[in-house]
N, CA and C of each residue as an Amber inpcrd file, in Angstrom:
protein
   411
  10.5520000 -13.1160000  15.4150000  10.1640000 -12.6840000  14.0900000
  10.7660000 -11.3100000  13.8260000  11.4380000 -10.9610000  12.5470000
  11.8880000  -9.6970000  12.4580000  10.5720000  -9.0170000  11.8290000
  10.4030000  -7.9530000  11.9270000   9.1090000  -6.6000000  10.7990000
  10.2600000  -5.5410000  10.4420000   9.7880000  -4.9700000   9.6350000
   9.8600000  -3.2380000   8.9800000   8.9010000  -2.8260000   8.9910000
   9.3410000  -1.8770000  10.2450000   7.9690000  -0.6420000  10.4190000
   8.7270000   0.5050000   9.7130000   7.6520000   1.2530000   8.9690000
   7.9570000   2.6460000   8.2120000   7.3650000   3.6060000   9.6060000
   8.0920000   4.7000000  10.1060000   7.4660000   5.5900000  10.5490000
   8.0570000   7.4370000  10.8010000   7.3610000   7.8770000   9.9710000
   8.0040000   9.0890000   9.7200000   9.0430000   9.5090000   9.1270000
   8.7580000   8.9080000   8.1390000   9.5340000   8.5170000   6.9320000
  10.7370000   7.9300000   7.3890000  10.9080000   6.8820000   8.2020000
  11.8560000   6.2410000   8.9970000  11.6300000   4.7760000   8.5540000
  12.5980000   3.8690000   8.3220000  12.0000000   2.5430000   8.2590000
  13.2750000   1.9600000   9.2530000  12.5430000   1.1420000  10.3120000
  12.9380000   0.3840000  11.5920000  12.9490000  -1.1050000  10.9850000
  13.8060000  -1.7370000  11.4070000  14.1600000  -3.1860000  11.7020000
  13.9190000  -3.4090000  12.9460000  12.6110000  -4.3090000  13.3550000
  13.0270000  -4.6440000  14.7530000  12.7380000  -6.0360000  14.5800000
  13.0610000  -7.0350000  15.3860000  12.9780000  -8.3350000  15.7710000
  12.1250000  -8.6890000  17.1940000  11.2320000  -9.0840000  17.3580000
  10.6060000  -9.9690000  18.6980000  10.5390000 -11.1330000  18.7570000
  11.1930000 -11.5610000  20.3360000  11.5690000 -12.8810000  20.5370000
  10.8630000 -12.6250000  21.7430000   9.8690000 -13.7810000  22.4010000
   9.6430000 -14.0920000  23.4710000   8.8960000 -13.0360000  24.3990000
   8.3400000 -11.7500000  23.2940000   7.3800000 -10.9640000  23.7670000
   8.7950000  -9.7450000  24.2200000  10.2490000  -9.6600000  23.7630000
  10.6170000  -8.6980000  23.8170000  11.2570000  -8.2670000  22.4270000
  10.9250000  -7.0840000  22.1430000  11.7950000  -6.5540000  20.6090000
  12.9160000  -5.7070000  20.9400000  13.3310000  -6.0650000  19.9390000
  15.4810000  -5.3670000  19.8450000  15.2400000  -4.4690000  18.2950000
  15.9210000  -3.2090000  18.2740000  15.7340000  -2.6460000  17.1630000
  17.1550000  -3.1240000  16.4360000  16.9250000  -3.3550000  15.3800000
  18.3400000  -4.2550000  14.3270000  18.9930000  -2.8080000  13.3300000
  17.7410000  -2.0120000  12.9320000  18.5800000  -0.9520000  12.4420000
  17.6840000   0.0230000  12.0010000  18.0160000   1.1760000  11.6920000
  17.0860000   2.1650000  11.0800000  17.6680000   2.3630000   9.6740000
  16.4820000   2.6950000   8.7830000  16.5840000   3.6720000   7.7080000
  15.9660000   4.8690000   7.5750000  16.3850000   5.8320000   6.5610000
  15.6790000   6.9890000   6.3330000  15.5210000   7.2190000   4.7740000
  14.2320000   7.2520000   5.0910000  13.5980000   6.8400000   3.1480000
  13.8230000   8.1980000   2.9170000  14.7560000   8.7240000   1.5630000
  14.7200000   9.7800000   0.5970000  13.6440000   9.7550000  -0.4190000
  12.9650000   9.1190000  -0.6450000  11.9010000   9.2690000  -1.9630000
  10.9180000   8.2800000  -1.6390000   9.5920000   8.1360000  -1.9120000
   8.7430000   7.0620000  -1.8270000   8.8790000   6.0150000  -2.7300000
   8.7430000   5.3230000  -2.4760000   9.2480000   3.9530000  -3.9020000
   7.5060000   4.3160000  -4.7900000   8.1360000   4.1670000  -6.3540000
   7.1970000   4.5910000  -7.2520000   6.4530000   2.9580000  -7.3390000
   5.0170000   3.1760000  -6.9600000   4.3560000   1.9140000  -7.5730000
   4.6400000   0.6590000  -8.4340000   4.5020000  -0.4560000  -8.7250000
   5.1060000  -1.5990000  -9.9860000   4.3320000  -1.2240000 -11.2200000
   4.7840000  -0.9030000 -12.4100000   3.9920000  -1.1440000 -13.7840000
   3.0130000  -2.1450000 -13.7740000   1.4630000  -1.8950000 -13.8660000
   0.7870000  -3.5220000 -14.0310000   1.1750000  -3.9450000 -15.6540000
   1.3270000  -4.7980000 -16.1110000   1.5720000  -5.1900000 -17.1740000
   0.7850000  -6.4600000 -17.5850000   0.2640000  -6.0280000 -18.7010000
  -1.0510000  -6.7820000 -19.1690000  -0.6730000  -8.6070000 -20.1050000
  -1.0660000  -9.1690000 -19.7180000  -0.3520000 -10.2240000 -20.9510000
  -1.2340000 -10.1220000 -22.1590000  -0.6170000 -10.2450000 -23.3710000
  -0.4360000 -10.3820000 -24.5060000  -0.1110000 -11.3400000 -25.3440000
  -1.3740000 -11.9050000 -25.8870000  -1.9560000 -12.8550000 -26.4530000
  -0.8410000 -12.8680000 -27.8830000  -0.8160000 -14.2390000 -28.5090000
   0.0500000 -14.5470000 -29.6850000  -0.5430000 -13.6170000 -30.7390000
   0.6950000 -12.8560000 -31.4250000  -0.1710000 -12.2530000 -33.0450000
  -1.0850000 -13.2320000 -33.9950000  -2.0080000 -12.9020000 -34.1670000
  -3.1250000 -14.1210000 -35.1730000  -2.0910000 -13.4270000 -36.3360000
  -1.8400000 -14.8300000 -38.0580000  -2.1580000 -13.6160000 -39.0630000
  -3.2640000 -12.9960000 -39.4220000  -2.7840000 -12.1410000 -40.3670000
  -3.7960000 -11.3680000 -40.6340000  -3.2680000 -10.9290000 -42.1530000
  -4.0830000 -10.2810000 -43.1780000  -3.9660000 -10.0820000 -44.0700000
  -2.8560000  -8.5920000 -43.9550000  -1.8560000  -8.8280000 -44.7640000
  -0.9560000  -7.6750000 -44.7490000  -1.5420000  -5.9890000 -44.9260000
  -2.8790000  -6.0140000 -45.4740000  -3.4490000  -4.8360000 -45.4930000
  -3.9490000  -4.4580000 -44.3070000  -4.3880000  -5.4240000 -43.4050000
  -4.7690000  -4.6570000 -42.4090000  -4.1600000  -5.0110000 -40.9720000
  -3.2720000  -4.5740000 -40.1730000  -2.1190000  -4.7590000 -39.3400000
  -3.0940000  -5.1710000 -38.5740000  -2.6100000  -5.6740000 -37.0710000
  -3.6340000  -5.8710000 -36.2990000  -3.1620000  -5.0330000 -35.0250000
  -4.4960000  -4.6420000 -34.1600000  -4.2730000  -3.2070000 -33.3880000
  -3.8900000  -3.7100000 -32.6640000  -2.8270000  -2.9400000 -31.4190000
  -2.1230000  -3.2060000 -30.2290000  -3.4190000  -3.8220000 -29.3170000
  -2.7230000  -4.3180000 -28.3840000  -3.7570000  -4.9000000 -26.8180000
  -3.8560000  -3.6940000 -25.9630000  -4.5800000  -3.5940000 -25.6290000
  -4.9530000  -2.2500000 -24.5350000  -4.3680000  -3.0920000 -23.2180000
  -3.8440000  -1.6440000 -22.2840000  -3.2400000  -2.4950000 -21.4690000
  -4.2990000  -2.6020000 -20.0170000  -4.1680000  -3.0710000 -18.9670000
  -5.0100000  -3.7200000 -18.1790000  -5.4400000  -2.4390000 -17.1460000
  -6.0970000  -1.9230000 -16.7320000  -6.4960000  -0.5470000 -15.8340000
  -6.0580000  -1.1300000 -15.1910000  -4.9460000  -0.3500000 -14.1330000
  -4.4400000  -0.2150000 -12.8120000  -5.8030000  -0.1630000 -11.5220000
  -5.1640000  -0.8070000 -10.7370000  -6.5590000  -1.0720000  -9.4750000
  -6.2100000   0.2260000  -8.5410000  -4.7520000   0.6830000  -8.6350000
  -4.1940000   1.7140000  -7.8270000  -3.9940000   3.1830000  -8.5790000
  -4.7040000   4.1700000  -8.0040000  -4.1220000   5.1000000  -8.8750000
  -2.9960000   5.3050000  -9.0010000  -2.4080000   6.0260000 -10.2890000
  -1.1430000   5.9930000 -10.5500000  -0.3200000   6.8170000  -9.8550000
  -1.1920000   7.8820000  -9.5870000  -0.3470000   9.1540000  -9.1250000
  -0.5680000   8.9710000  -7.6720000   0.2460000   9.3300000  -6.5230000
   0.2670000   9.6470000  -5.1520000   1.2260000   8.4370000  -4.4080000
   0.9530000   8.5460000  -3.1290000   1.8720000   7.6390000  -2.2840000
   0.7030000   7.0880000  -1.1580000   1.0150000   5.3190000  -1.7400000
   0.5750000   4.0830000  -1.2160000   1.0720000   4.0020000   0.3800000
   0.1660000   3.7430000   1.3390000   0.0680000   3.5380000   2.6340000
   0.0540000   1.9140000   2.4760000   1.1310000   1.2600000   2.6660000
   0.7740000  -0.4710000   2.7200000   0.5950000  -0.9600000   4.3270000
   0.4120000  -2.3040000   4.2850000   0.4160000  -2.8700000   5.5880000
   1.5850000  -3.2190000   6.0290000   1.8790000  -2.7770000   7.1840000
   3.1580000  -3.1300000   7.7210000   2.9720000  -4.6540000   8.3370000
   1.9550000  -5.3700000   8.6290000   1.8710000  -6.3130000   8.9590000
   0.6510000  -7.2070000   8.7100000   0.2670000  -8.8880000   8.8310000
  -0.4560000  -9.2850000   8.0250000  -1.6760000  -8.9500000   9.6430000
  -3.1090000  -8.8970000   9.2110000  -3.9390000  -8.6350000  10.0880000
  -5.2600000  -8.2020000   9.8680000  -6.6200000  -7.6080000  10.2770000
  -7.5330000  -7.3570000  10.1190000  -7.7150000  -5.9240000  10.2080000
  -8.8110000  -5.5250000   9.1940000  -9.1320000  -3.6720000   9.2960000
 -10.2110000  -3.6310000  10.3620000 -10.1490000  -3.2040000  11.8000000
 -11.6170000  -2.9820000  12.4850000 -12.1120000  -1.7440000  12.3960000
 -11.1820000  -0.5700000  11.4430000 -12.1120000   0.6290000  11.5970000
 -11.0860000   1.4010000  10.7450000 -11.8960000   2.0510000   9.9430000
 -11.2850000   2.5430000   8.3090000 -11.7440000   4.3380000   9.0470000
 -11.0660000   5.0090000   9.3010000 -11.5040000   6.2160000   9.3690000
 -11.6540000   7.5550000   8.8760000 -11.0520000   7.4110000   7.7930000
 -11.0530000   8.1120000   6.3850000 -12.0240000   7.5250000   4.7330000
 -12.5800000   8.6710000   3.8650000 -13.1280000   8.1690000   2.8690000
 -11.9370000   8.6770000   2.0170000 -12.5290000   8.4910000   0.2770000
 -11.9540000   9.2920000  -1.0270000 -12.3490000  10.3410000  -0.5880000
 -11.1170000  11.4190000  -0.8620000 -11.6300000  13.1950000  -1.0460000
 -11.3100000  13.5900000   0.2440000 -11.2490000  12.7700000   1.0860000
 -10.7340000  13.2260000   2.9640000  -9.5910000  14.2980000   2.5610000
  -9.8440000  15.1430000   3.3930000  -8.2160000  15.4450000   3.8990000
  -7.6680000  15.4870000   4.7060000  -6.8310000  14.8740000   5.4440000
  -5.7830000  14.2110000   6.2670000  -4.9060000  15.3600000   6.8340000
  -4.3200000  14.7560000   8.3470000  -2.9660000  15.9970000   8.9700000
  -2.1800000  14.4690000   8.9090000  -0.9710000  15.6500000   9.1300000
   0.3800000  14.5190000   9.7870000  -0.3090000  14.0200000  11.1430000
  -0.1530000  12.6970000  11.0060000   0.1210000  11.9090000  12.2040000
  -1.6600000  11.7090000  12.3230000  -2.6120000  12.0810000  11.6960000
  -3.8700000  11.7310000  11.8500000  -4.0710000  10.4480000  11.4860000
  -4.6960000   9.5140000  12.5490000  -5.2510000   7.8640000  12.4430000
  -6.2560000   7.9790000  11.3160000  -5.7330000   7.3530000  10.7410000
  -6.8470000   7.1140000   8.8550000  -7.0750000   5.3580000   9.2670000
  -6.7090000   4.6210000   9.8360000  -7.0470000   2.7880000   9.8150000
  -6.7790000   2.5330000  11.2810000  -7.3790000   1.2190000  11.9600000
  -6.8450000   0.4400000  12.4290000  -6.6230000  -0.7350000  12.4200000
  -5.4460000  -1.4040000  12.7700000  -5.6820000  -2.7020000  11.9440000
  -6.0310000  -3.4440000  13.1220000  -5.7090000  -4.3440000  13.4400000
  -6.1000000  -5.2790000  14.7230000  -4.8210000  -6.5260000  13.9140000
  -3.6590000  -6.5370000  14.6620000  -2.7640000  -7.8550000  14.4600000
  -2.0110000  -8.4360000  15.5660000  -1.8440000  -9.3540000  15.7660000
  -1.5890000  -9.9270000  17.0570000  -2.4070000 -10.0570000  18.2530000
  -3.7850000  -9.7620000  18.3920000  -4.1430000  -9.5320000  19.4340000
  -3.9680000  -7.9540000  19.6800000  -3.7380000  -7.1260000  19.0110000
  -3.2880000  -5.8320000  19.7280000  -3.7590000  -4.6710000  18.3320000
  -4.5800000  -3.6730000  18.4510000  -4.9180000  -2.6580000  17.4340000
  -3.6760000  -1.5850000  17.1450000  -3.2170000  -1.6250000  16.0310000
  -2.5950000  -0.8570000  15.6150000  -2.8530000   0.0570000  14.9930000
  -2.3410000   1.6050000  15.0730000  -2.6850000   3.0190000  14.6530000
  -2.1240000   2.8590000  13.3590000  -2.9130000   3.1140000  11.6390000
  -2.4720000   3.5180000  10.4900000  -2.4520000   4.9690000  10.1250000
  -1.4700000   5.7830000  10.6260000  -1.5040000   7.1840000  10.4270000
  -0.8620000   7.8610000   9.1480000  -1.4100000   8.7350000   9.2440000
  -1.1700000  10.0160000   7.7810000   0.3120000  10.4940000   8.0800000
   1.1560000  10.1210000   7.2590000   2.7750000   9.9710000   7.0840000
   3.2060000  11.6750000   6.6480000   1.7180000  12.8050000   6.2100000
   1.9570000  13.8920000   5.7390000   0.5830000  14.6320000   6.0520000
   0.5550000  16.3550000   5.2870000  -0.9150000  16.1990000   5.6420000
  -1.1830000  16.2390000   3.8310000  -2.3600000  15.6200000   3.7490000
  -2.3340000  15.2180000   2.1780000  -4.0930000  15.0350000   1.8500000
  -4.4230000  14.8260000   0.7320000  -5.8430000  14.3550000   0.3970000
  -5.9860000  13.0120000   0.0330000  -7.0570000  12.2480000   0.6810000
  -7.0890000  10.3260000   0.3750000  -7.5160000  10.6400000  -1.0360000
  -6.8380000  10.1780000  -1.7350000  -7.2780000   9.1790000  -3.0670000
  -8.5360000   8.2120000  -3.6130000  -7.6560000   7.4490000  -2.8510000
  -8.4260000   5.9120000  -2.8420000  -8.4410000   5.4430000  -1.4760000
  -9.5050000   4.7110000  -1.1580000  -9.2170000   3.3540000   0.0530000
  -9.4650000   2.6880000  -0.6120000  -8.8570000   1.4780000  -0.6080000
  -8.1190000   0.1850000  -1.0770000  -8.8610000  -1.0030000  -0.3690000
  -8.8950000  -0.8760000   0.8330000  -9.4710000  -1.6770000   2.2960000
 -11.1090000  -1.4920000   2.9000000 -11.7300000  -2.0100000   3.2730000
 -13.0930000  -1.8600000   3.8610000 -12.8070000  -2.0220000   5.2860000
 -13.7270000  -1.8990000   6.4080000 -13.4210000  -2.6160000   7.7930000
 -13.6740000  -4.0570000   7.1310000 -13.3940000  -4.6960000   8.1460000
 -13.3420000  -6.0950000   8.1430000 -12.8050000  -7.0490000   7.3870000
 -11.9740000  -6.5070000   6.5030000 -11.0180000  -7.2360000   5.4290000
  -9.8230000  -7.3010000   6.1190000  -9.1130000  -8.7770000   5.4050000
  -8.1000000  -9.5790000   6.5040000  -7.0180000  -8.8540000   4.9350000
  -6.0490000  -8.4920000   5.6530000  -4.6890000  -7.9070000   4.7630000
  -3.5380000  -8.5600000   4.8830000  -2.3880000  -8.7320000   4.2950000
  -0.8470000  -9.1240000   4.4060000  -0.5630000  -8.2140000   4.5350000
   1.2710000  -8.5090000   4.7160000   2.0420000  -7.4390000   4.8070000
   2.4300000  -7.1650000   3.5350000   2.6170000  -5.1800000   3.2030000
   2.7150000  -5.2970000   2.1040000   1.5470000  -4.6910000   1.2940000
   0.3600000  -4.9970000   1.8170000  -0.7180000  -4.6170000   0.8670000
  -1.0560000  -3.0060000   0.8820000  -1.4850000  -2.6760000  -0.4050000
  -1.8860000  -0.7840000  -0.5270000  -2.7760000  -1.1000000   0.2630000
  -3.3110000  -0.1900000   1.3860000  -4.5240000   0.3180000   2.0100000
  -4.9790000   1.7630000   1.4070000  -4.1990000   2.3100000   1.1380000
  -4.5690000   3.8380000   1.0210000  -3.6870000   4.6970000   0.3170000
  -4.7460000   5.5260000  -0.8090000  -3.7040000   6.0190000  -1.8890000
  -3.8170000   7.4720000  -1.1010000  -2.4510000   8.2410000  -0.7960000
  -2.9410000   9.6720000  -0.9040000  -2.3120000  10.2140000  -1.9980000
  -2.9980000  11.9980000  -2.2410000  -2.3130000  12.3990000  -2.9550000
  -1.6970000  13.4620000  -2.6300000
């Protein structure tokens, strides 16, 4: 199976076959990728009498705050221990999650030192890869 692990602002390619991994390549992230626009759908215009236009659709509240940088899951798996709240403040390299995937607990650490946002995740919630766990700001 190949993964992309992000770590220290590094993103790794590695591959495991047969319980041994080969690293395929590194990157080095210049900027955090900015969140996706949620974008609301928008129902057909009714008419309406030309005197009175009809008001825009409000668009859908974001589940993520907008502002800061998203901690996702690097892999699909379970939360056994959330160790940060909202309002925390965090060091570099401080364990904020663990996940539990494969049989094996993995460390979710603070990529900066920063203030949590949001948690996204509870213990005991099953995650993909990919998913926000944790907004900082």
């Amino acid at each position: 199976m190949k993964y992309r692990v992000t770590l220290n602002d590094k993103i790794y390619e590695v591959e495991v076959e047969n319980g041994e991994a080969m690293l395929l390549d590194e990157y080095v992230l210049e900027a955090p990728a900015a969140p996706a626009p949620v974008v609301a759908p928008v129902a057909a215009p009714v008419a309406a009498p030309a005197a009175a236009p009809a008001a825009p659709a409000a668009p859908a509240a974001a589940p993520v705050a907008a502002a800061g940088e998203q901690i996702i899951c690097p892999m699909p798996g379970v939360i056994v221990k959330m160790n940060v709240k909202a309002g925390q403040a965090v060091k570099s390299g401080e364990v904020m999650a663990i996940l539990e995937a494969m049989k094996m607990e993995n460390e979710i650490m603070a990529p900066r030192d920063a203030t949590v946002v949001q948690v996204l995740v509870n213990q005991g919630d099953k995650v993909d890869t990919g998913a926000p766990l944790i907004v900082l700001g």
